[in-house]
N, C-alpha and C positions, 0 to 999 in steps of 0.2 A: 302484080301489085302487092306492095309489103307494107303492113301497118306501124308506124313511126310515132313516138311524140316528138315535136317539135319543141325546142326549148330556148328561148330568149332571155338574154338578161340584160342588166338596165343599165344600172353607177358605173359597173367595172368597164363601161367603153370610154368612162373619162379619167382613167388611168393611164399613165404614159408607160414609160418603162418598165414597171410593176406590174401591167397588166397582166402577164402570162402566170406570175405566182396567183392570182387573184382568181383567172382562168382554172389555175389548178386544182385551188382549194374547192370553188364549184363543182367541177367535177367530181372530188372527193364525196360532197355532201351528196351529190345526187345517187352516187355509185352506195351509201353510207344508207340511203333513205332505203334506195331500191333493190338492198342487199340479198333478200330474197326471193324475188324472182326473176330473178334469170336474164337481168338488163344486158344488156353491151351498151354505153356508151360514148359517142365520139362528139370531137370538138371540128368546127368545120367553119371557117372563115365570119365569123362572129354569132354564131348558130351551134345549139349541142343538139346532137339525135340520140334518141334511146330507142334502142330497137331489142329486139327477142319478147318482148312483155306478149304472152298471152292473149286471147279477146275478155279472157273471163276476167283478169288481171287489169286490164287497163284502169278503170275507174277507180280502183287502189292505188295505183300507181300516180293517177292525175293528182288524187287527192293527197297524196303524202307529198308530191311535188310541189303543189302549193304551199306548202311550211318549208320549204327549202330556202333560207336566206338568199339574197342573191339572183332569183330567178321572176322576170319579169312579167312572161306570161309565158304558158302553156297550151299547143294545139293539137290534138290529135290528127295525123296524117295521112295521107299513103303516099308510097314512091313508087314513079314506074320510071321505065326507060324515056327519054329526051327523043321522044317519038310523039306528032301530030298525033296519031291516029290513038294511040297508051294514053298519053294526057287527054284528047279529048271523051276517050270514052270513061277513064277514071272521075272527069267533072258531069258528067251524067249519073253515074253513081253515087256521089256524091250530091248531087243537085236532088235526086231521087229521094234520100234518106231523108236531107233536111224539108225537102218541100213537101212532101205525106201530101195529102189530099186538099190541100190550102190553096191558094191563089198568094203570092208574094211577088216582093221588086229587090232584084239582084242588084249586084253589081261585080263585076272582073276586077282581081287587082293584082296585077303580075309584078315580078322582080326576075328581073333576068343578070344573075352574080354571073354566069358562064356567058361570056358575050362572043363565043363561037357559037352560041345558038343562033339560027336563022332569021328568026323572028326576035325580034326588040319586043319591049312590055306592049307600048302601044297596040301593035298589032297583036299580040298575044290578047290584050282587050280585046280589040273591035273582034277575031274571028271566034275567040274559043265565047263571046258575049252572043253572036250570030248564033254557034251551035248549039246554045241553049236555049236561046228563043226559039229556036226551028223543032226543039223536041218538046218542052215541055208552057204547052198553050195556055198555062195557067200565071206562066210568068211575064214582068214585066221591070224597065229598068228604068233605076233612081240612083245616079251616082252620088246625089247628097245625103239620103237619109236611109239607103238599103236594110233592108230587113236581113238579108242573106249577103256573104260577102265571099267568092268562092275566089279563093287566096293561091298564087299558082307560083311556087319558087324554083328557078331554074338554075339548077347545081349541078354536082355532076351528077344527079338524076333528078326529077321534077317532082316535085312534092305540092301536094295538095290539099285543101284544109277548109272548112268553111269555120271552122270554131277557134275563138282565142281567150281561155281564161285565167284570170289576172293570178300572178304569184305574190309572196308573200315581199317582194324586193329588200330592201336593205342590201348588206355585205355579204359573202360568203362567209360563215361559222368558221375560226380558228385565221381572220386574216389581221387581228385588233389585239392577240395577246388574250391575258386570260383577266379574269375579276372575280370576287366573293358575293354574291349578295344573302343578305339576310333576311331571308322570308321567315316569314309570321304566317298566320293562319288566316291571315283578309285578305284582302282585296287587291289591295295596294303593291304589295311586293312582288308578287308572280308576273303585274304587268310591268315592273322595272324593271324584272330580269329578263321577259320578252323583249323590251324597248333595248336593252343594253346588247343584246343577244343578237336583235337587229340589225346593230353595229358592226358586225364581225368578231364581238367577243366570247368566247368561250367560256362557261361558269361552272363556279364551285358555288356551294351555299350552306350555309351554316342557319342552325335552328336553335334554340332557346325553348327549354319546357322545364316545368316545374313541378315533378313527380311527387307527390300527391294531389295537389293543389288544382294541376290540368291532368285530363284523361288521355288513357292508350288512345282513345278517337281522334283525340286532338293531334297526337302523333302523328297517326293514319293519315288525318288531314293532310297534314305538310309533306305526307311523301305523294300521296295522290297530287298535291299540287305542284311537288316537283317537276314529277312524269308528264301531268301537263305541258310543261314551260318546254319540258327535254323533248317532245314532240317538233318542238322546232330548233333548241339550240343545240342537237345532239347528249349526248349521256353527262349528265352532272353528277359529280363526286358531294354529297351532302351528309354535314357533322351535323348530328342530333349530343344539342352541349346540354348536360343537368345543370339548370339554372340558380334550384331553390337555399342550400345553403347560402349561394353570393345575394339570394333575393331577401329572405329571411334577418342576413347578415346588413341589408341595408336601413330593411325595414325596423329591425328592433335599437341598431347603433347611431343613425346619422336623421339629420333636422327631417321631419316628415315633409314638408314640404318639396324638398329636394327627393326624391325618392324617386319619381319617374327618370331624372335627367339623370342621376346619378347610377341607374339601372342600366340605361341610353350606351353610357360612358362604358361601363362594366363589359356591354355586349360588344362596343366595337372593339374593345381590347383584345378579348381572346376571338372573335371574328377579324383580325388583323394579324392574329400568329396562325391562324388555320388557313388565310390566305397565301401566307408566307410559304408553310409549308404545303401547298400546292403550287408554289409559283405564280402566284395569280397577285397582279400591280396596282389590283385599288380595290374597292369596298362599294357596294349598289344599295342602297335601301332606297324602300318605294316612299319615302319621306315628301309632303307638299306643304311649302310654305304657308304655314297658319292655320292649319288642318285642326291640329291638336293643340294642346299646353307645350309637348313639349318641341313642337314644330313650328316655335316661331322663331326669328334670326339669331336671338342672341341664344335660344336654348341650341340651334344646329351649330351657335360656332363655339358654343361649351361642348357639346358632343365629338364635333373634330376636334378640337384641342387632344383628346385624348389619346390619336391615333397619330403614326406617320405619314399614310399613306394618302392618296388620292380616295373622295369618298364623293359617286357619282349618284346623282340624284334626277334620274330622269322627268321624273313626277311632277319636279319644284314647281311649276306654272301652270300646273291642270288644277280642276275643279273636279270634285267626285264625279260629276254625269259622265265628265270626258276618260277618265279610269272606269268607270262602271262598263261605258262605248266597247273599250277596249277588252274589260275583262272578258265583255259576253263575245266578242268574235273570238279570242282565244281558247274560251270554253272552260275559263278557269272562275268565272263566276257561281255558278249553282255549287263548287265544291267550298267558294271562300267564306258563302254564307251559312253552311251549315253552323250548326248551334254547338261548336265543342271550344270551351274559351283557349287560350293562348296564354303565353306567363304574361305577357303585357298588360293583362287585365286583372291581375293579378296584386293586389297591394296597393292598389291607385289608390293617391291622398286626395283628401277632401279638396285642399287647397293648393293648388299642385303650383309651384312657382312659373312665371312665365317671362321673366326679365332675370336669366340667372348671370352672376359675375363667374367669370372663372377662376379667379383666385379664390372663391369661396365655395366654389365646388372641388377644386386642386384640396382645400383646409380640408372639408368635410371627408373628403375620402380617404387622405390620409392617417384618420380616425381610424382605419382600420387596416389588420393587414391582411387583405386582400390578394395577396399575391402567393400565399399558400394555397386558397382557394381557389383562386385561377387554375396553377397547375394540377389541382385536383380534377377540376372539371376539363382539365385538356385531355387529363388520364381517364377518366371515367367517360368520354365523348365516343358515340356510335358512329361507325362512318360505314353508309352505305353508296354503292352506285347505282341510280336511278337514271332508267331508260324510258320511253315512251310505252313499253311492253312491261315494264316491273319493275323489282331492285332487288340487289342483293348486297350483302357485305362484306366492303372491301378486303384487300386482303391487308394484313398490319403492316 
């Protein structure tokens, strides 16, 4: 008997042609998660096995699997030989663990993929159903609502399972091309890079601070929140940009009113060259229509105006409870509300426009020349790589 996880996934069976890239990049992620100990994995007619993991190891392993894009649910297994006598007494082992001293109501549910086995599902119910009621007097059967569900797959060896917990689905990581998003230090942006990460996109992320104005913590923050998100999307490359000369420079030259959107515009610009030079084909912010002043329609289509690229906006239709929902299963909530501000809080006007013209945002910035600035803070930008385990920085 060899202990197995079972590994299912979801989207990529309704993939035609493509499927087998899509297959591939899965397996990438899962080999990527489980880099340290000691997996083997294989792919096996619409089913992947990870075998070699430890006993001590497995519940590390479950758990990092569930953040693995792509995978649908997760079972811990055994495999014995395609033997009555192996199979039946591995589902007594199995029956034994999950039933402890309880009274419960099974149910059998067989898949037989190898149809040189003797036995069809059906019968695989009715007899390996009989040999559990004849050993343990405590059980009883409910094919509708079972408490226990002892799961029996007949491949080219028989795998057995009463347990199935749910993965993180979406796309496999790196199957969607790459993107930038622009996380801040709330709430909002980590869960748009999860949502877009989702996808099968791969991320860069670019950050805005305003040294003196925001703290080293505040920094801290946004890498801590990186490594969060890179828990599921794999390793993200993230430019820490000095914000405050471009900020200082709007705040003291151009209409105060304009000052948020104008800030907005500033950040996609060099968040669109840092993309660029990662290869990455569009721009993420956790932006929600009418959140804020300057997230309402006409301030986000003053905002793209700025930029070429594609600028994906997961968020647009949630309500803070449904980002909140989200942040807390990701685990990126308790770090987003720590108390260290962010440059976005930074210089907020009284009266912040909220119906801006673009032509009169295009007048206002040309007000300055900003494009000295730009390349100063492209030159002056930290780039570390942020993993789920830490960061360090890149190399130049």
């Amino acid at each position: 008997m060899e202990n197995v996880l079972l590994v299912r996934y979801g989207e990529i069976h309704l993939k035609g042609l493509n499927r087998p890239f899509f297959e591939r990049k899965l397996v990438e992620g899962i080999k990527h998660a489980l880099s340290d100990l000691g997996a083997t994995v294989r792919m096996e007619q619409g089913r992947i096995f990870v075998l070699g993991i430890k006993d001590k190891d497995r519940d590390e392993a479950v758990d990092r699997l569930t953040r693995v894009f792509g995978i649908h649910s997760i079972s811990p297994a055994v495999a014995v030989e395609k033997e009555w006598g192996a199979i039946a007494d591995s589902a007594m082992e199995l029956m034994r663990r999950a039933l402890g001293e309880s009274r419960s109501a099974f149910k059998v549910m067989a898949r037989r993929a190898d149809k040189r086995f003797p036995m069809n599902s059906e019968e695989i119910n009715r007899e390996l159903g009989h040999v559990l009621l004849e050993s343990f007097p405590g059980l009883s059967v409910d094919v509708h609502s079972p408490k226990i569900k002892m799961c029996v797959e007949i491949r080219e060896k028989a795998y057995l399972y009463c347990e199935e917990i749910p993965g993180a689905n979406g796309m496999p990581t790196g199957t969607a091309g790459r993107a930038a998003l622009l996380i801040s230090g709330g709430i909002d942006s980590p869960v748009a890079g999860y949502l877009m990460a989702k996808r099968g996109l791969e991320l860069s992320a670019v950050h805005f601070y305003s040294y003196p104005y925001t703290s080293e913590r505040a920094r801290d923050k946004v890498v801590d929140l990186t490594g969060l998100v890179a828990r599921y999307s794999g390793p993200i490359r993230l430019h820490l940009v000095p914000f405050t000369e471009i900020q200082l420079a709007i705040y003291e030259q151009c209409p105060p009113k304009e000052t948020t959107v104008l800030m907005r515009r500033l950040m996609m610009k060099i968040a669109e060259r840092w993309a660029r030079e990662d290869g990455a084909l569009a721009l993420i912010t956790g932006e929600a229509l009418g959140q804020v002043a300057s997230q309402t329609l006409e301030s986000l289509c003053v905002t793209d105006d700025a930029v070429d690229m594609p600028v994906f906006r997961p968020l647009i239709g949630f309500d803070k409870d449904d980002i909140i929902d989200i942040a807390k299963k990701i685990n990126t909530f308790n770090t987003s509300i720590l108390p260290y501000e962010d440059c976005c809080t930074v210089f907020v006007p009284q009266h912040p426009v909220t119906k801006p013209k673009v032509e009169d945002l295009r007048s206002s910035e040309a007000m300055v020349d900003f494009e000295c600035m730009i390349q100063k803070a492209m030159a002056d930008t930290e780039t570390l790589i942020v993993t789920q385990s830490g960061s360090e920085k890149a190399e130049a």
